[in-house]
C-alpha positions, 0 to 999 in steps of 0.5 A: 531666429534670423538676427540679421531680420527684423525680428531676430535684431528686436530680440537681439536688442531685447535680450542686450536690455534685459541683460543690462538691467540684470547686470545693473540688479546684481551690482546694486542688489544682494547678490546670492550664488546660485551654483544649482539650474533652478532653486538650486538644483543641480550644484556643479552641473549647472554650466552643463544643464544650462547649456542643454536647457538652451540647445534644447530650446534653440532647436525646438524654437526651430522647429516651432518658432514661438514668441514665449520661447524667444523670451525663454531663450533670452532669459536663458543666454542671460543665465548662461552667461552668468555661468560662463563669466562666474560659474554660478548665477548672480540670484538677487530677488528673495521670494518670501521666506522661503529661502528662494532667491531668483533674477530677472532672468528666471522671471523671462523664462517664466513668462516664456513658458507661459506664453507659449502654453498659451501659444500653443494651448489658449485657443482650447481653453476658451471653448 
C-alpha cells in the first residue's frame, strides 16, 4: 500500500477514523484487558503474535493486494498500538454472556477476512 497515492491516503485516512472512534469507545465504555491475541489467546505473547499477524498480512497484502485485508490491516495496527501504548488491548464489547469481550478493531479484522474470501472466492459461489 503506497500512502502517498490516492488510495493508501483514504486508508490512511480510514485507519486514523477508526482509530479515533476506538479510543473515543474505550475512554466512554467499560474497558476489559485483554492480555491474549484473540479471545484471550496467547496471554503475554500477544505483543510478539500481534506483530507477526501484521508482517504476515502486510507482506501477503503485497503479494495480492485486497480491499478486505486492507481493512484487516487496519484493524490490526489498531490492536497493535493498544499493545505498544498498554501491553494489552482495551476490549469494551461484551458478546452475550459468553464472557467474550472485543472492539471495533476485531470487528475490522472480521470483515476484512470476509471480504477478501469473498474477493477471492465469491466468483465460485455463484455457479
Amino acid at each position: 500500500m503506497d500512502i502517498f497515492s490516492r488510495g493508501g491516503l483514504f486508508w490512511l485516512v480510514f485507519g486514523f477514523l477508526f482509530f479515533a472512534v476506538h479510543e473515543f469507545l474505550a475512554v466512554y465504555l467499560d474497558v476489559t484487558k485483554n492480555s491474549g491475541v484473540s479471545f484471550g489467546i496467547g496471554g503475554e505473547k500477544g505483543l510478539i503474535i500481534s506483530l507477526c499477524f501484521v508482517i504476515f498480512f502486510v507482506g501477503f497484502y503485497k503479494k495480492n493486494g485486497s480491499k478486505g485485508l486492507e481493512l484487516v490491516l487496519v484493524g490490526a495496527t489498531i490492536n497493535l498500538l493498544d499493545r505498544l501504548r498498554f501491553s494489552f488491548v482495551r476490549d469494551y464489547w461484551n458478546l452475550g454472556n459468553m464472557g467474550i469481550y472485543n472492539n471495533i478493531a476485531d470487528w475490522l479484522i472480521f470483515a476484512g477476512l470476509l471480504y477478501f474470501v469473498y474477493e477471492r472466492y465469491g466468483n465460485n459461489l455463484r455457479r
